[in-house]
C-alpha positions as CSV (number, residue, x, y, z in Angstrom):
1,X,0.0,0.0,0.0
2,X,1.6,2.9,-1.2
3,X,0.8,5.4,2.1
4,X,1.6,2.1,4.6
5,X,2.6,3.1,8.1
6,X,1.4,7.0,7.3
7,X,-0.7,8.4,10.7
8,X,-3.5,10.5,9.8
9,X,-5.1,12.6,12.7
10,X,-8.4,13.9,12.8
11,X,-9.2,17.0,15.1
12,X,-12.3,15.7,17.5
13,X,-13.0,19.7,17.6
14,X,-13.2,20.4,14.2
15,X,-16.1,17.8,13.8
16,X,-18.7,18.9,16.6
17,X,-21.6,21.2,16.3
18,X,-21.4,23.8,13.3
19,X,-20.2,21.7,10.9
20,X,-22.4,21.1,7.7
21,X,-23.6,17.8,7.2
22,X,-22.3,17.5,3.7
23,X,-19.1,18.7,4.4
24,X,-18.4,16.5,7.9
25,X,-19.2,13.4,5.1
26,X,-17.4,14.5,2.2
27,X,-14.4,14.5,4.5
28,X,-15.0,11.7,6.6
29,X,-15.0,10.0,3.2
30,X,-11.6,11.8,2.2
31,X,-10.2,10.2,5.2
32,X,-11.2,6.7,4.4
33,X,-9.9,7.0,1.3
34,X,-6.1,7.5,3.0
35,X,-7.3,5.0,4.9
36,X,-7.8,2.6,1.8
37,X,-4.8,3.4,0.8
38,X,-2.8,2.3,3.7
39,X,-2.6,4.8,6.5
40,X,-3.8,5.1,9.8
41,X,-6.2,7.6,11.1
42,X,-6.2,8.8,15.2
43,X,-8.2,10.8,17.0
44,X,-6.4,13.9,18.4
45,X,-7.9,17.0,20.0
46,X,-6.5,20.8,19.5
47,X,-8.6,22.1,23.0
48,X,-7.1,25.9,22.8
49,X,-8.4,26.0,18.7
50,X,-11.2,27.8,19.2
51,X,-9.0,30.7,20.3
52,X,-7.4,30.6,17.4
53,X,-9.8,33.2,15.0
54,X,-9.6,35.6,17.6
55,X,-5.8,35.3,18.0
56,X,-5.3,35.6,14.7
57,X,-7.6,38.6,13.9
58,X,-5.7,40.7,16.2
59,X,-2.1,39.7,15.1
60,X,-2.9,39.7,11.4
61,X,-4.3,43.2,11.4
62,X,-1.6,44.6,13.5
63,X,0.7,43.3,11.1
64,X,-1.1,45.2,8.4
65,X,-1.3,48.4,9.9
66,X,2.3,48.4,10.5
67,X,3.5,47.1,7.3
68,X,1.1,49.0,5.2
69,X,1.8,52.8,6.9
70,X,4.9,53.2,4.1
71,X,1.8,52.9,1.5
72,X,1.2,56.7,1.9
73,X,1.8,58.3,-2.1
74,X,5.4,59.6,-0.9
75,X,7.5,56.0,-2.2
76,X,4.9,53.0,-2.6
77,X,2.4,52.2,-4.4
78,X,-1.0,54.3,-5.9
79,X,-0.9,58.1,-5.3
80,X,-3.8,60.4,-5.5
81,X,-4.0,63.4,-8.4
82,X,-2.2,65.5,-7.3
83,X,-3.8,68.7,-9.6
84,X,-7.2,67.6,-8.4
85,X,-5.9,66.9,-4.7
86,X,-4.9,70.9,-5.0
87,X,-7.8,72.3,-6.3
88,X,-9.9,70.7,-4.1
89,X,-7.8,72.1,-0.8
90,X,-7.8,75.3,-2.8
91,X,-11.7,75.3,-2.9
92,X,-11.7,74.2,0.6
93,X,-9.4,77.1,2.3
94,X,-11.0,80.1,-0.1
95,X,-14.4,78.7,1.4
96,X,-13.0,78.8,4.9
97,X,-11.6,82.6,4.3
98,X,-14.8,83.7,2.9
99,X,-16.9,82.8,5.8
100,X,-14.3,83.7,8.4
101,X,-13.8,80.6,9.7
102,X,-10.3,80.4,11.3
103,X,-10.2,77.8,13.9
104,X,-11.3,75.7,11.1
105,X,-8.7,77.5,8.6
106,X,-6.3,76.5,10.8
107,X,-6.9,73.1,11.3
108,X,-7.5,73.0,7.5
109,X,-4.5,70.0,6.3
110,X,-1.1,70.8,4.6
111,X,-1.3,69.5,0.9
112,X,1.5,67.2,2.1
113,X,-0.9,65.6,4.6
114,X,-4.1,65.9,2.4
115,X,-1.9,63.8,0.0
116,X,-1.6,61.3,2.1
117,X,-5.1,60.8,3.3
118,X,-6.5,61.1,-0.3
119,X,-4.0,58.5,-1.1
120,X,-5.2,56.1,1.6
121,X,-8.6,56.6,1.2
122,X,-8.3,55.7,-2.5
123,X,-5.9,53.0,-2.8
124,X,-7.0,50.9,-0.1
125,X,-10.3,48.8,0.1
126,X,-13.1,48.7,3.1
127,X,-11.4,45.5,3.9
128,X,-8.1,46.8,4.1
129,X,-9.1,50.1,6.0
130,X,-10.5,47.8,8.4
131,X,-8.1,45.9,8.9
132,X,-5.7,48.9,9.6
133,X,-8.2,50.3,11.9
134,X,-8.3,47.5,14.2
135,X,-4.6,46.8,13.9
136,X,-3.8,50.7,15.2
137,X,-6.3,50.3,17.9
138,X,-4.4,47.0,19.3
139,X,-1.0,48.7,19.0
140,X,-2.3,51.5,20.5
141,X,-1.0,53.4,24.0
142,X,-3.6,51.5,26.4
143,X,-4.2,48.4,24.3
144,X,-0.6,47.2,23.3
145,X,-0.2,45.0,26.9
146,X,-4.6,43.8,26.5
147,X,-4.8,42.9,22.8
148,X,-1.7,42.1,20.3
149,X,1.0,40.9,23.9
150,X,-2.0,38.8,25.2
151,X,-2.4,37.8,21.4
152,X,1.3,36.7,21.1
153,X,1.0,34.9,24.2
154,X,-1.6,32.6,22.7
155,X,-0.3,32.3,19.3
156,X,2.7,30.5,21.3
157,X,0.0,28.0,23.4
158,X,-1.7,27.3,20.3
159,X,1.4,26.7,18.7
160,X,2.7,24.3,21.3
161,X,-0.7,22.2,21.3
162,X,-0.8,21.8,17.5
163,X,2.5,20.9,17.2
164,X,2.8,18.3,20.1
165,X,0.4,15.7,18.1
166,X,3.2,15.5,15.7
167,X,4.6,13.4,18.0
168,X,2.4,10.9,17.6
169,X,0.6,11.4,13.7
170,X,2.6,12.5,10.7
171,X,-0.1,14.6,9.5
172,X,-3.6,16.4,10.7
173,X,-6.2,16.1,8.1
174,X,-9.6,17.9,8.9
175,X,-12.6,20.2,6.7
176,X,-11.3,23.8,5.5
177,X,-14.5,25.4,6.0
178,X,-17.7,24.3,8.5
179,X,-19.4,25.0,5.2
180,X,-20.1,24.6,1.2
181,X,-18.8,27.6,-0.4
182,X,-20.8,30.8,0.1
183,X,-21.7,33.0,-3.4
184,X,-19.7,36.5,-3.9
185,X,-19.9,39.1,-1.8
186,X,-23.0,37.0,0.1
187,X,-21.2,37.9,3.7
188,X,-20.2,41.1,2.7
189,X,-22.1,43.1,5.4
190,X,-21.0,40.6,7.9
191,X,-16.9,40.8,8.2
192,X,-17.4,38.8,11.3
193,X,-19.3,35.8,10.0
194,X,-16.5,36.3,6.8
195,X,-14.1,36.0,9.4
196,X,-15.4,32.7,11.3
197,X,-14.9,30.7,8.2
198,X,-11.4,30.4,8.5
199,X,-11.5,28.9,11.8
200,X,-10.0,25.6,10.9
201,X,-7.1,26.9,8.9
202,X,-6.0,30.3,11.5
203,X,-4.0,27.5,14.0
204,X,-1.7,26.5,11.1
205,X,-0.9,30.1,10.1
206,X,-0.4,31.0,13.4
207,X,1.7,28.0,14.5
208,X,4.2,28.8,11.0
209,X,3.4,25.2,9.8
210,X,2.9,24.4,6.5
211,X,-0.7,22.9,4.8
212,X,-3.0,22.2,2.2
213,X,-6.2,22.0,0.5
214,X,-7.8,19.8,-1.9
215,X,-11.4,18.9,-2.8
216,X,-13.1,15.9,-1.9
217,X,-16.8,16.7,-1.9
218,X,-19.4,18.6,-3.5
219,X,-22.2,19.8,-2.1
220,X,-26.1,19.4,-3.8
221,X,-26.1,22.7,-4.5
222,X,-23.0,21.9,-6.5
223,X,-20.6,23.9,-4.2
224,X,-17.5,22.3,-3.6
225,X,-16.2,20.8,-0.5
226,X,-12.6,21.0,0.4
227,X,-10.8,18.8,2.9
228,X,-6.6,19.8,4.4
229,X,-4.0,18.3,5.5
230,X,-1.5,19.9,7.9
231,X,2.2,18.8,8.5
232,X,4.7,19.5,10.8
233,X,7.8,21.1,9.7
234,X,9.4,21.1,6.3
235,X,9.3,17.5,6.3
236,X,5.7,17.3,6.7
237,X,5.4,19.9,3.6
238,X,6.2,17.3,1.4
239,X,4.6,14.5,3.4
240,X,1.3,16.5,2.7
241,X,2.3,16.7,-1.0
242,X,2.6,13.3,-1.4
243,X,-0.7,12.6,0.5
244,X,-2.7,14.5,-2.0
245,X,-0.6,13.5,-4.8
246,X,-1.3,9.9,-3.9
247,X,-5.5,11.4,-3.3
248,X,-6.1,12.4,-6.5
249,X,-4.8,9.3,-8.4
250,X,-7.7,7.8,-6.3
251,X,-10.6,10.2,-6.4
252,X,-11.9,12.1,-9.3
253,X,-12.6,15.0,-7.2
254,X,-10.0,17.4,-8.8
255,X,-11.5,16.4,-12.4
256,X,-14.8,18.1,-11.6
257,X,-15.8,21.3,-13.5
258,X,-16.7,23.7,-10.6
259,X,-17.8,26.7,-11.8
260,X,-20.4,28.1,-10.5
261,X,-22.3,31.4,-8.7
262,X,-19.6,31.3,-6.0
263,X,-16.7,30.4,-8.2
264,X,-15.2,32.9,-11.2
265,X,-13.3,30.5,-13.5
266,X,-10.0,31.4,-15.4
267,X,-7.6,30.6,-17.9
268,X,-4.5,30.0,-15.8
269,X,-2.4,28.8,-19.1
270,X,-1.1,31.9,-20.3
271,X,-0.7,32.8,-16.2
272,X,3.5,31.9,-14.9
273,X,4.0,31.3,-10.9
274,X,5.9,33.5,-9.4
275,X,6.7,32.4,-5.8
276,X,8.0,35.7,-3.7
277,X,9.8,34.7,0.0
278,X,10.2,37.0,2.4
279,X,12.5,36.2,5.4
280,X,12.4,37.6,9.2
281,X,15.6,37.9,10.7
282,X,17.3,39.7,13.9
283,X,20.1,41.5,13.2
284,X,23.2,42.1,15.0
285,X,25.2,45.2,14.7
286,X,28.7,45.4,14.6
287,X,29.2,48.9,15.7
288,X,25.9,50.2,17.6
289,X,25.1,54.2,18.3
290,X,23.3,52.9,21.5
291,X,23.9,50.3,24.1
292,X,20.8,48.2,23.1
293,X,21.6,44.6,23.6
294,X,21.6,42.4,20.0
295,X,21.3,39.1,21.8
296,X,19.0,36.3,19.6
297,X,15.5,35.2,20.7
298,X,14.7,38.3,22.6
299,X,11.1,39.2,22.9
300,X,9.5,41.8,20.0
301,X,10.0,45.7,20.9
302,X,12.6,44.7,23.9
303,X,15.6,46.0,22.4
304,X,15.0,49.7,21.0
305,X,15.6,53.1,22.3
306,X,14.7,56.3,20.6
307,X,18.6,56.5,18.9
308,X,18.2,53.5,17.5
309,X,14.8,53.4,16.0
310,X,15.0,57.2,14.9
311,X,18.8,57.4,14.0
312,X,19.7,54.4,12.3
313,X,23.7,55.8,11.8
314,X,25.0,51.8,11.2
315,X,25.2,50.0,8.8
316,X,22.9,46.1,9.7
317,X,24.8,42.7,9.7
318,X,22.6,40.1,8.2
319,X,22.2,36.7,10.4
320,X,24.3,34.3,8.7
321,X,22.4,31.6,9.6
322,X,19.1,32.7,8.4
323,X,20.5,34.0,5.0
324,X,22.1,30.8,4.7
325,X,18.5,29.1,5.1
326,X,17.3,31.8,3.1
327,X,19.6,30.3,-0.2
328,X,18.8,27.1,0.6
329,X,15.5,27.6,0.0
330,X,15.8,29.6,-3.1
331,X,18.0,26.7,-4.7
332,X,15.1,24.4,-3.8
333,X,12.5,26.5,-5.3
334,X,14.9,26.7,-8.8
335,X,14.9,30.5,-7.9
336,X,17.0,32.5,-9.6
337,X,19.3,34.3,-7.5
338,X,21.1,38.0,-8.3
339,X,25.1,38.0,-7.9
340,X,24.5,41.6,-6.7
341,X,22.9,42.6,-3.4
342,X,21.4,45.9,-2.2
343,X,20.3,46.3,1.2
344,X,18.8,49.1,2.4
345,X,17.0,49.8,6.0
346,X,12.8,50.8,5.9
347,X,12.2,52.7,8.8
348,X,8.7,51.4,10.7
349,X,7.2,50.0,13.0
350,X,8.0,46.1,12.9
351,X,5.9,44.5,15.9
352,X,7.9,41.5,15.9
353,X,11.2,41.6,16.4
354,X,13.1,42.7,19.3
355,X,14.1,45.7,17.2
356,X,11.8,48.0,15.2
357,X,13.1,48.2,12.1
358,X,13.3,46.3,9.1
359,X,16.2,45.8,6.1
360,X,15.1,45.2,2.7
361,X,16.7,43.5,-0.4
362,X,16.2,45.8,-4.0
């Protein structure tokens, strides 16, 4: 049997109440297909994974609001009109001096600052604008210690209860969604219910290990039903791989035409993958302006002072362990690597690291 001595584990949360009917089946089925085919399924529980959507929707948007502040029309990205931008703050200030209006005159915005907030207001979408929202709120003075540090704390328990099973299963299989595919833009006026639906994937993103998804199902109203396995580590990457490889030469599922209401078919021949990696690292300096410690592993915003995040006067040292994984991995993917480097430092807010700022290869 070609997936002999595999261990499958099944998450006794992820099939309770709220789970659809046709999708607890579909996968059930799924998993007695690996079963078929030689491996062995266990029973596991995840007991902290119903934190996990909350976790994760106060870390994700944190992360956004931080990364996405340099989107502001000055270096990155879309940028307002600038003519119309001015005639409209033009309009604005002759209206304020006609009517005598000067507290308002003088709170009236620069055309430096009206650039940006034109900018923002055009280039990003309402989900992105909420997402910023709640991300500046948690990383607020106040909310920093209540929200995203009480946040991080759980990311790490959730992390350290999904990865223990590992121990005794080689991979976690379980339904992506609780259920069938909903049609475009159905949940729009609910971000909250939008957000529920990814509670069986968050853990995974949150623990930094690596899945998949694959359909096994279909619903009756012809929605597809989608099924994942999880694995622990880079070697569980490819044991998932070969798990759904070994899947579809079984089932037909991937075969089935799915378009539908919910579904917008394309052409994906004349598309090329480009696969874009982006590596965290700590850096150590080898000639500081400030006595901030650079020792590895400390915890983020721990070692920072105003000289160092606001005059960055040395030059960073990249981890050589790190950019060594970093190679690795770009010889694995067939990536094609420049014989010329450029590194320069971004200057922002960078919530996870022990220091605040950021370096960035051009």
């Amino acid at each position: 049997m070609p997936l002999a001595n595999l261990r499958i584990g099944w998450v006794r949360e992820h099939f309770g109440p709220g789970l659809d009917g046709e999708v607890e089946q579909a996968v059930r089925d799924a998993l007695d297909v690996y079963k078929s085919l030689g491996a062995s399924l266990h029973e596991i529980s995840l007991p902290h994974s119903k934190y996990a959507v909350a976790t994760y929707y106060v870390i994700a948007p944190s992360e956004a609001s931080s990364n996405l502040a340099r989107y502001d029309g000055a270096q990155f990205g879309y940028r307002t009109d600038e003519k119309e931008m001015l005639v409209e703050l033009s309009a604005e200030r002759k209206q304020l001096e006609a009517t005598g209006n000067r507290t308002a005159l003088g709170n009236l915005d620069s055309a430096l600052v009206r650039m940006y907030r034109r900018t923002r207001a055009e280039g990003f979408g309402p989900e992105v604008k909420r997402r910023i929202m709640l991300g500046t709120y948690a990383l607020s003075a106040g909310y920093y210690d209540a929200y995203y540090l009480k946040a991080l704390k759980v990311r790490r328990l959730i992390r350290k209860t999904l990865t223990k099973p590992f121990e005794k299963v080689d991979l976690i299989a379980g339904p992506i969604t609780a259920a069938p595919a909903f049609k475009i833009g159905e949940m729009s006026d609910d971000p909250l219910a939008m957000y529920l639906v990814d509670i069986y994937t968050v853990s995974a993103n949150l623990a930094g290990i690596p899945g998949l998804c694959l359909p096994c199902g279909q619903s009756k109203k012809r929605f597809a039903d989608w099924s994942a396995t999880t694995g622990a580590g880079f070697g569980g990457r490819s044991t998932s791989s070969r798990c759904a490889d070994w899947f579809e030469q079984a089932t037909e599922w991937h075969r089935h035409e799915r378009h539908c209401d919910a579904v917008i078919c394309l052409d994906m021949s004349s598309y090329t993958t480009i696969i874009g990696l982006e590596v965290h690292v700590q850096l150590a300096l080898r000639a500081a302006v400030c006595g901030c410690s650079t020792k590895f592993g400390a915890e983020p915003n721990t070692q920072t002072c105003p000289v160092c995040i606001g005059m960055p006067g040395t030059l960073p040292v990249m981890n050589r362990e790190a950019f060594r994984l970093s190679l690795k991995t770009a010889i694995a993917l067939n990536c094609e690597i420049p014989s010329f480097t450029k590194w320069d430092r971004k200057q922002y807010y960078y919530p996870d690291l022990p220091k605040n700022y950021q370096i960035t290869q051009y």
